[in-house]
N, C-alpha and C positions, 0 to 999 in steps of 0.2 A: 449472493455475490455482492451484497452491499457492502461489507468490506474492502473487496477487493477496489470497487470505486474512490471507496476513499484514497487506499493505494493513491492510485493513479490520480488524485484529486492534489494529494500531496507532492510526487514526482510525475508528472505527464512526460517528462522524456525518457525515462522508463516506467513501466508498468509496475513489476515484478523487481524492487531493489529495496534492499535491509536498509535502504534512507529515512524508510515509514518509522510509524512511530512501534515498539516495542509489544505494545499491547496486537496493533494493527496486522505488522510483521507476521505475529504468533499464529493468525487465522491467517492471515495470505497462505 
């Protein structure tokens, strides 16, 4: 779930939103 961190590393006011980066998004 280390991706998933990042997520949220990039948007912390949502977790879970297509704002990640594209590569990031694909494993979310």
């Amino acid at each position: 779930m280390s991706i998933m961190s990042v997520c949220v590393l990039i948007k912390p006011e949502k977790q879970m939103q297509p704002v990640c980066l594209s590569s990031a998004y694909n494993f979310c």
